[in-house]
Biopython code that builds the backbone (N, CA, C, O; Angstrom):
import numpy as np
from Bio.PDB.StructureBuilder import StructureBuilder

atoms = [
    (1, "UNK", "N", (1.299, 9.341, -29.384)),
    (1, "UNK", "CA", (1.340, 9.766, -27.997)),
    (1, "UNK", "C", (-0.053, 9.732, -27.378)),
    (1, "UNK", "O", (-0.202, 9.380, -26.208)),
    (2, "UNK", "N", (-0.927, 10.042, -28.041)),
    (2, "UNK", "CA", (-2.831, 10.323, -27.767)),
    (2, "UNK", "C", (-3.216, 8.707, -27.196)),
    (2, "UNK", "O", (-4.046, 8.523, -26.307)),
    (3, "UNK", "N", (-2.677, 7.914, -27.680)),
    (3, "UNK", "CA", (-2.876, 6.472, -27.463)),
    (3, "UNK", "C", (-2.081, 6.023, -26.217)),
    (3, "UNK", "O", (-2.252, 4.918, -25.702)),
    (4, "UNK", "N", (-1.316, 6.824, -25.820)),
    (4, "UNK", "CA", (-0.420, 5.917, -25.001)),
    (4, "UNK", "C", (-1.113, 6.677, -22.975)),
    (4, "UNK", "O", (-0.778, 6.264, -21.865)),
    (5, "UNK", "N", (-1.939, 7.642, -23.286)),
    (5, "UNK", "CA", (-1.986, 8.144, -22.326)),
    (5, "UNK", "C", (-3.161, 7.776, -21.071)),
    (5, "UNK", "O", (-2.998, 7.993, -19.870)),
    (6, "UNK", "N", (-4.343, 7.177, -21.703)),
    (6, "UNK", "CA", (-5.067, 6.164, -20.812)),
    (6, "UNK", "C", (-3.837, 5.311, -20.168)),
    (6, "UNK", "O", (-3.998, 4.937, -19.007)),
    (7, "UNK", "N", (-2.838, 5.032, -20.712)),
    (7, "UNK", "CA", (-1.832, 3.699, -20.104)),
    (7, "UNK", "C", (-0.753, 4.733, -18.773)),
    (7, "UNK", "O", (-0.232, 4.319, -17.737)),
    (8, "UNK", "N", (-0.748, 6.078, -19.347)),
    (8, "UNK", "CA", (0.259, 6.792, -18.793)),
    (8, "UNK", "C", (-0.730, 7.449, -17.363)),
    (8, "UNK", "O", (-0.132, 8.104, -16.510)),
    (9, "UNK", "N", (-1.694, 7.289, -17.276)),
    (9, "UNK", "CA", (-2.547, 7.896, -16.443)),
    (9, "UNK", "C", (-2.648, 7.281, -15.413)),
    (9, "UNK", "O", (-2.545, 7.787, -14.296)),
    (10, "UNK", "N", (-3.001, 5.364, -15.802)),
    (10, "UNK", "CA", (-3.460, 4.273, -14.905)),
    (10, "UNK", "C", (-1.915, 4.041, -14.323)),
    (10, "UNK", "O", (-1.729, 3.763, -13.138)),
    (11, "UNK", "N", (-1.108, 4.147, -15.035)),
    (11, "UNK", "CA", (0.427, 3.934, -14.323)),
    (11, "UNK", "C", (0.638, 4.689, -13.289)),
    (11, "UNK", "O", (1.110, 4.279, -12.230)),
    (12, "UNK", "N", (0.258, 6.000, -13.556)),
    (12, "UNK", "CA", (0.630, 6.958, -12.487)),
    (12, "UNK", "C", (-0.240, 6.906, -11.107)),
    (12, "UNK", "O", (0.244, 7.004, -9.979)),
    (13, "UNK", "N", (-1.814, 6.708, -11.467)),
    (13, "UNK", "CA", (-2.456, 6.094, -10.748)),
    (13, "UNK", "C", (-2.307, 4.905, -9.410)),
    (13, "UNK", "O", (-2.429, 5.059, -8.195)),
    (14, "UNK", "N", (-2.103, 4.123, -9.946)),
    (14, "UNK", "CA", (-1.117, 2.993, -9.136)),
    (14, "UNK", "C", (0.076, 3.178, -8.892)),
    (14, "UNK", "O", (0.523, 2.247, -8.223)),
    (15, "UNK", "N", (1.043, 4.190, -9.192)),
    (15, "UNK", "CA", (2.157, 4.109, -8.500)),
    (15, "UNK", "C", (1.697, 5.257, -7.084)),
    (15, "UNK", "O", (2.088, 4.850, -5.990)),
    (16, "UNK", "N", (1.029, 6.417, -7.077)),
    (16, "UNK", "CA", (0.237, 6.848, -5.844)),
    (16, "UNK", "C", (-0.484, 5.760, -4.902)),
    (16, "UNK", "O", (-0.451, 5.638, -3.678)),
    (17, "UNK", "N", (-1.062, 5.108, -5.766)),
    (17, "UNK", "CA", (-2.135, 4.292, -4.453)),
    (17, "UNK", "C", (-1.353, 3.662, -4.070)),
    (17, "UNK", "O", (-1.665, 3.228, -2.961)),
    (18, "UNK", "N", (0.283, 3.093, -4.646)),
    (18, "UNK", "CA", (1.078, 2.348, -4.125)),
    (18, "UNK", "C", (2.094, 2.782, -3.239)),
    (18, "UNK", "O", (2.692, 1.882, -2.650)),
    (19, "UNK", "N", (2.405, 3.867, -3.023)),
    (19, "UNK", "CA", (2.880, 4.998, -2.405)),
    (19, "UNK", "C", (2.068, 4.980, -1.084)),
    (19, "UNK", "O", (2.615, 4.750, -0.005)),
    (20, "UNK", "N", (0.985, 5.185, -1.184)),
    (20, "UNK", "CA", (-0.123, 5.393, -0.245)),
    (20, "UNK", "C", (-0.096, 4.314, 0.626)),
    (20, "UNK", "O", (-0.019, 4.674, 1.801)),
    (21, "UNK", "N", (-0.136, 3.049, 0.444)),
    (21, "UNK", "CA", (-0.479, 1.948, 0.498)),
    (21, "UNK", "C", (1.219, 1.666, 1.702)),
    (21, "UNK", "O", (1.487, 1.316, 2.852)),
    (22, "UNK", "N", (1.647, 1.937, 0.929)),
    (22, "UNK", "CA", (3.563, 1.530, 1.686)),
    (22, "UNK", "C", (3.435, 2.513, 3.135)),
    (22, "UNK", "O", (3.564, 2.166, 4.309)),
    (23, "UNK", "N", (3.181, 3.634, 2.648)),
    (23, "UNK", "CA", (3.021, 4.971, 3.666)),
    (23, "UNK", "C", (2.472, 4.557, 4.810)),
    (23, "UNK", "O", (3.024, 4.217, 5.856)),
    (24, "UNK", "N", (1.075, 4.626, 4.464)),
    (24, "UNK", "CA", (0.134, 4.460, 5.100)),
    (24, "UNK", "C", (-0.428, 3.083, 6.283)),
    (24, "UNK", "O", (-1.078, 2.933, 7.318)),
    (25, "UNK", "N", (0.205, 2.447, 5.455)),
    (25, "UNK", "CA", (-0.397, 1.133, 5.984)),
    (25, "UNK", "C", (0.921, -0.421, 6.266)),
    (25, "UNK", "O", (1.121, -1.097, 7.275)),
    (26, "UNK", "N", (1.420, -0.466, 5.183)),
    (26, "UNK", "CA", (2.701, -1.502, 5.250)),
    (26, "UNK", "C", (3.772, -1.480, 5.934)),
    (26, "UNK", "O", (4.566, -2.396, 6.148)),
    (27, "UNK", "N", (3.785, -0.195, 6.346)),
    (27, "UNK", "CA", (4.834, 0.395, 7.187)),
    (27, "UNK", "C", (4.524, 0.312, 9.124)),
    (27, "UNK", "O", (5.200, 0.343, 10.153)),
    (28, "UNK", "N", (3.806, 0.255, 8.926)),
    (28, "UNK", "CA", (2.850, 0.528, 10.350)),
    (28, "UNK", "C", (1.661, -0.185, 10.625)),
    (28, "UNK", "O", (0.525, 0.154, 10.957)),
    (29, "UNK", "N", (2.422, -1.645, 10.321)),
    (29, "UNK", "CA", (1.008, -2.585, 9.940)),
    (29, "UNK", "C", (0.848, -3.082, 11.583)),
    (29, "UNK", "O", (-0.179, -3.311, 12.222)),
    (30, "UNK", "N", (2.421, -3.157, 12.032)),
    (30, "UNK", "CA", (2.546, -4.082, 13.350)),
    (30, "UNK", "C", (1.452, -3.030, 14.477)),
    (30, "UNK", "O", (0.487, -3.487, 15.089)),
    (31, "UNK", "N", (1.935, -1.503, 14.530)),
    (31, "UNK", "CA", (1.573, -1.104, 15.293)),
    (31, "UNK", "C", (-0.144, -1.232, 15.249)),
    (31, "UNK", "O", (-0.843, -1.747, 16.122)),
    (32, "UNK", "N", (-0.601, -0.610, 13.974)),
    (32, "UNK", "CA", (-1.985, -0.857, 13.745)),
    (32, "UNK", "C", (-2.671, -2.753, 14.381)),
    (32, "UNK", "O", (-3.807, -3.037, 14.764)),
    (33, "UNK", "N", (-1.921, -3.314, 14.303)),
    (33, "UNK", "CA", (-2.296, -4.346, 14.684)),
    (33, "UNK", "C", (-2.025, -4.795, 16.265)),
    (33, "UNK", "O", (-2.007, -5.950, 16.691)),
    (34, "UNK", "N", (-1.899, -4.035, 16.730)),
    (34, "UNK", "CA", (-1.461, -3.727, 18.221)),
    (34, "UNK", "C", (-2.501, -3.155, 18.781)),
    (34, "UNK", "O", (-3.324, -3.693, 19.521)),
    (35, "UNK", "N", (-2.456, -1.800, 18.344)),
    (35, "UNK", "CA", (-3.767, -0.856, 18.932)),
    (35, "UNK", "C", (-4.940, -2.139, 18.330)),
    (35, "UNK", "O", (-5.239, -2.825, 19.308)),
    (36, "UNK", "N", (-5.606, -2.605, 17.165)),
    (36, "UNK", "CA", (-6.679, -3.532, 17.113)),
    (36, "UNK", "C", (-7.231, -2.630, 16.578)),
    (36, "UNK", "O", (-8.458, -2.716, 16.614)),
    (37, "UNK", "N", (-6.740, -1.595, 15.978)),
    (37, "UNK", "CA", (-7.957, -0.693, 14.790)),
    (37, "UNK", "C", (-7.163, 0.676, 14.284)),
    (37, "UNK", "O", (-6.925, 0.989, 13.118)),
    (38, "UNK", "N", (-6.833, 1.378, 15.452)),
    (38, "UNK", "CA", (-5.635, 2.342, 14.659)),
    (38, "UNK", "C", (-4.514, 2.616, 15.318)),
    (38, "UNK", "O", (-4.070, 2.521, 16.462)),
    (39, "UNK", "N", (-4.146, 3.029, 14.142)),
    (39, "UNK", "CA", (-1.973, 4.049, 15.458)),
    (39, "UNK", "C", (-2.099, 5.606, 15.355)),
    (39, "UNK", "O", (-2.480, 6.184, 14.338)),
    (40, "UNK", "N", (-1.868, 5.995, 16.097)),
    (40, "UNK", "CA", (-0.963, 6.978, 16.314)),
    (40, "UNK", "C", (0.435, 7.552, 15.463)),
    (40, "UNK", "O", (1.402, 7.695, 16.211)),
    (41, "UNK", "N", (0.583, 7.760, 14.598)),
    (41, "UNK", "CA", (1.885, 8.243, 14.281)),
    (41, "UNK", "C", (2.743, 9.110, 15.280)),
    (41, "UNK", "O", (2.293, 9.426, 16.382)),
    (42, "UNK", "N", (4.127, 9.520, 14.806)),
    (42, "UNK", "CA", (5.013, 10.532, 15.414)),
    (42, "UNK", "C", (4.481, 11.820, 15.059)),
    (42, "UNK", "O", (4.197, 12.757, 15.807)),
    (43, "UNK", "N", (4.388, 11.731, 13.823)),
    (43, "UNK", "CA", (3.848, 13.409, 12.707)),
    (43, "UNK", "C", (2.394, 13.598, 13.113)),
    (43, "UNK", "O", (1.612, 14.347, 12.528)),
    (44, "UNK", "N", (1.962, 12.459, 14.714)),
    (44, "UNK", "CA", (0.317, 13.021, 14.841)),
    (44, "UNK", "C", (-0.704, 12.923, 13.809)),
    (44, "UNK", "O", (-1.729, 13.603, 13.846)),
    (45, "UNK", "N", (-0.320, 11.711, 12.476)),
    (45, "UNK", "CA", (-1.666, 11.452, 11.996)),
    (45, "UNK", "C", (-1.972, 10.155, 12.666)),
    (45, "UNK", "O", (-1.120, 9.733, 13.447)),
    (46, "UNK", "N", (-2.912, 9.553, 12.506)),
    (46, "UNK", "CA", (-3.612, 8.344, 12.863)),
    (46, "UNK", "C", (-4.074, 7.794, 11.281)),
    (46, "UNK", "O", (-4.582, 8.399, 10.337)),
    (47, "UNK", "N", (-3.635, 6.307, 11.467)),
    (47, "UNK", "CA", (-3.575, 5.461, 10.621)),
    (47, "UNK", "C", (-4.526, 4.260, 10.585)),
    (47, "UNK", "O", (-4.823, 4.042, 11.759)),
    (48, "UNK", "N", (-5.109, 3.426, 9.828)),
    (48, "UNK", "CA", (-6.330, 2.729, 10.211)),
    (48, "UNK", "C", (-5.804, 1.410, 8.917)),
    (48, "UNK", "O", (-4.943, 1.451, 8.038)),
    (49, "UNK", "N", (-6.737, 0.378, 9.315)),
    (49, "UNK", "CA", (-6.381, -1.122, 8.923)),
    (49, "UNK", "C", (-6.976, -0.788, 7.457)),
    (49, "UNK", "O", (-6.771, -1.640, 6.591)),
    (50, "UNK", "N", (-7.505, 0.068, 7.195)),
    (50, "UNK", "CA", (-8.709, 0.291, 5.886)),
    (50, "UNK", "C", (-7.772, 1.156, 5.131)),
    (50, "UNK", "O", (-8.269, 1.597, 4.095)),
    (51, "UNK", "N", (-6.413, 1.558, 5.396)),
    (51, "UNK", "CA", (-5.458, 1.655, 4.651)),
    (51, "UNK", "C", (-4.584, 1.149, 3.647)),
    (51, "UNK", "O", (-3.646, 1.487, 2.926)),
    (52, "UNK", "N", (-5.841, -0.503, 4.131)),
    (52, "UNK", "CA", (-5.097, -1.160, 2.668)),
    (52, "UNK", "C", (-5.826, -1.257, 1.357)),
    (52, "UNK", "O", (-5.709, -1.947, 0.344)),
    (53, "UNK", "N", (-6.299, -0.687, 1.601)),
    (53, "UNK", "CA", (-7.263, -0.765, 0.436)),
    (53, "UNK", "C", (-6.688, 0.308, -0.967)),
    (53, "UNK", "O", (-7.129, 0.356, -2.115)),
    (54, "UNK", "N", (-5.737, 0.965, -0.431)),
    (54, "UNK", "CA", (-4.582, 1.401, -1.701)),
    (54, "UNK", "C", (-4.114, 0.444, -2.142)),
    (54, "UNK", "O", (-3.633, 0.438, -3.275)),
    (55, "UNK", "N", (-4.138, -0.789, -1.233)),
    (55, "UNK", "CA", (-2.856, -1.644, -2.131)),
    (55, "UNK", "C", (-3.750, -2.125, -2.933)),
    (55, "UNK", "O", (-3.265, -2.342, -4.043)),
    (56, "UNK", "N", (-5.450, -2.529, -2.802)),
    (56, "UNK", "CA", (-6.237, -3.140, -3.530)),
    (56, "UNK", "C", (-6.335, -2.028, -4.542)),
    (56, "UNK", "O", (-6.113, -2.539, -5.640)),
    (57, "UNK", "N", (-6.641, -0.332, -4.709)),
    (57, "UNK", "CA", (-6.348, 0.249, -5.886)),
    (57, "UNK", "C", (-5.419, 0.141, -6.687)),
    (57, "UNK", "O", (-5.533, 0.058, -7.910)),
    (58, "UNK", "N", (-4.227, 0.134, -5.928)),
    (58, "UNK", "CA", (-2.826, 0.188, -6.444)),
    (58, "UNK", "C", (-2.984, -0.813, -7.627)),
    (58, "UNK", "O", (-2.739, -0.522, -8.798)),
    (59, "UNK", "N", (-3.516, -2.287, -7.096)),
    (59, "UNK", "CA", (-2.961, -3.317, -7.809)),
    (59, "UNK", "C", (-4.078, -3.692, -9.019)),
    (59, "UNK", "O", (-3.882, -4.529, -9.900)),
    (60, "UNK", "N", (-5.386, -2.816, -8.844)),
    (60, "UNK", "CA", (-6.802, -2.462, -9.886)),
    (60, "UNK", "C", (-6.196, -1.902, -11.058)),
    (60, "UNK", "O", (-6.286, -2.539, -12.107)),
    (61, "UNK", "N", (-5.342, -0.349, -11.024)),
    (61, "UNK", "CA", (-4.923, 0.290, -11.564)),
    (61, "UNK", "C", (-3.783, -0.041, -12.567)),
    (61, "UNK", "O", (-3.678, 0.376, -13.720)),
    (62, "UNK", "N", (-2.816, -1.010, -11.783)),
    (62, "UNK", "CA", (-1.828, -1.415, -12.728)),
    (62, "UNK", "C", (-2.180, -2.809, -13.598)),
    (62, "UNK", "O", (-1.699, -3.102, -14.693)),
    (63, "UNK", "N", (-3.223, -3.651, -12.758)),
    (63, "UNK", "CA", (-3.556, -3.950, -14.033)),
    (63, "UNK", "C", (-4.582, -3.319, -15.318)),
    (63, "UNK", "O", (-4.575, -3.965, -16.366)),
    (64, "UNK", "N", (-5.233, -2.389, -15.262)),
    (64, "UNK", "CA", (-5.316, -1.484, -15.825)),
    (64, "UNK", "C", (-4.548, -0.837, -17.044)),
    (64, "UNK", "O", (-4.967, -0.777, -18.199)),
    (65, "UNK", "N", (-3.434, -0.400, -16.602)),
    (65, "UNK", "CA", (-2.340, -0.120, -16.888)),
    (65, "UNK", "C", (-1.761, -0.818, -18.083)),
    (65, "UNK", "O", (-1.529, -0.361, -19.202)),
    (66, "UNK", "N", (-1.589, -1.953, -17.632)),
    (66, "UNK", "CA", (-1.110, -3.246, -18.129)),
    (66, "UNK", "C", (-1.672, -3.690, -19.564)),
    (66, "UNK", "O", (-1.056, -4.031, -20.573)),
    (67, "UNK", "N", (-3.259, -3.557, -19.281)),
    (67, "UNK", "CA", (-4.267, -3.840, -20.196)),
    (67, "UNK", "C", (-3.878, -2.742, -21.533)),
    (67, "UNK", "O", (-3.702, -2.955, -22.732)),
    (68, "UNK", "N", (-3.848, -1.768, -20.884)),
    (68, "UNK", "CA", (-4.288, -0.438, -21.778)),
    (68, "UNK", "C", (-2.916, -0.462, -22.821)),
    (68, "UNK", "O", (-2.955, -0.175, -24.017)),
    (69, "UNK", "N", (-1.769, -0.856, -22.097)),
    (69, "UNK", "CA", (-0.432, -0.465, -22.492)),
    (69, "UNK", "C", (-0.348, -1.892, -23.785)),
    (69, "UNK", "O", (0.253, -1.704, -24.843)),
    (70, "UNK", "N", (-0.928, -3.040, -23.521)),
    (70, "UNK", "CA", (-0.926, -4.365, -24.252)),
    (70, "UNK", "C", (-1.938, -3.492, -25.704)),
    (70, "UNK", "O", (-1.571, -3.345, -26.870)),
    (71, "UNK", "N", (-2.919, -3.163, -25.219)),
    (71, "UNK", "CA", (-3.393, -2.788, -26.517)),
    (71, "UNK", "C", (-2.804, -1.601, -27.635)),
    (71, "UNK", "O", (-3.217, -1.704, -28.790)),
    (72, "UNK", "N", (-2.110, -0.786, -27.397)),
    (72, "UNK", "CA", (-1.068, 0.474, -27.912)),
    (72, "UNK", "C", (-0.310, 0.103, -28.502)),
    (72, "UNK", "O", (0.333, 0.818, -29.272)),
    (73, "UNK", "N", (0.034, -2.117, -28.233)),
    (73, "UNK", "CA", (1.327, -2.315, -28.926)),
    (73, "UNK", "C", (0.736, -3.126, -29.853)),
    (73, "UNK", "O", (1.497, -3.636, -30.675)),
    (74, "UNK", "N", (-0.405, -3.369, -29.925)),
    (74, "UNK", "CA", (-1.080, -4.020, -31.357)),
    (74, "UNK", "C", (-1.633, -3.454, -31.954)),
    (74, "UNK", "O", (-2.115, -3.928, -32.982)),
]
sb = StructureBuilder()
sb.init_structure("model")
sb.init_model(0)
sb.init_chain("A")
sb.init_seg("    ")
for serial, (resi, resn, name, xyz) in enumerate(atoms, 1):
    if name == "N":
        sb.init_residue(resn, " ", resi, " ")
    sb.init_atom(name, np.array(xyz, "f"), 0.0, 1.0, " ", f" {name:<3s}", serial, name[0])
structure = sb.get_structure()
C-alpha cells in the first residue's frame, strides 16, 4: 500500500486540477472569449483565460500519476 500512494496522491491531484479546469474555464470559455479577458458568472465569481492552466496541471499530474503507478507494477 506505502508504494502505491505517490500514484494515489498525483491521481487525486489531477482529477481536482481537472475539475477546476472543466469548472472554471471549459465551461465558460465562449463567454470569457467575448468579454477578451474575463466573465462574470451568475454565482458573481469572475473567471479569467489563465484558468487554463489547470488543464496544463491536470494533464502534468496524471502523467505523473501514470509514471508512478507503471513503476509499483514492476
Amino acid at each position: 500500500m506505502k508504494q502505491h500512494l505517490p500514484a494515489l496522491i498525483r491521481t487525486s491531484l489531477a482529477v481536482v486540477c481537472a475539475y477546476l479546469f472543466v469548472t472554471r474555464y471549459w465551461l465558460n470559455r465562449d463567454c470569457i472569449a467575448e468579454a477578451a479577458s474575463s466573465c462574470r458568472l451568475d454565482d458573481g465569481s469572475n473567471v479569467t483565460s489563465g484558468a487554463m492552466l489547470w488543464g496544463l496541471l491536470a494533464l502534468i499530474f496524471a502523467v505523473l500519476a501514470l509514471r508512478s503507478a507503471g513503476r509499483t507494477r514492476g
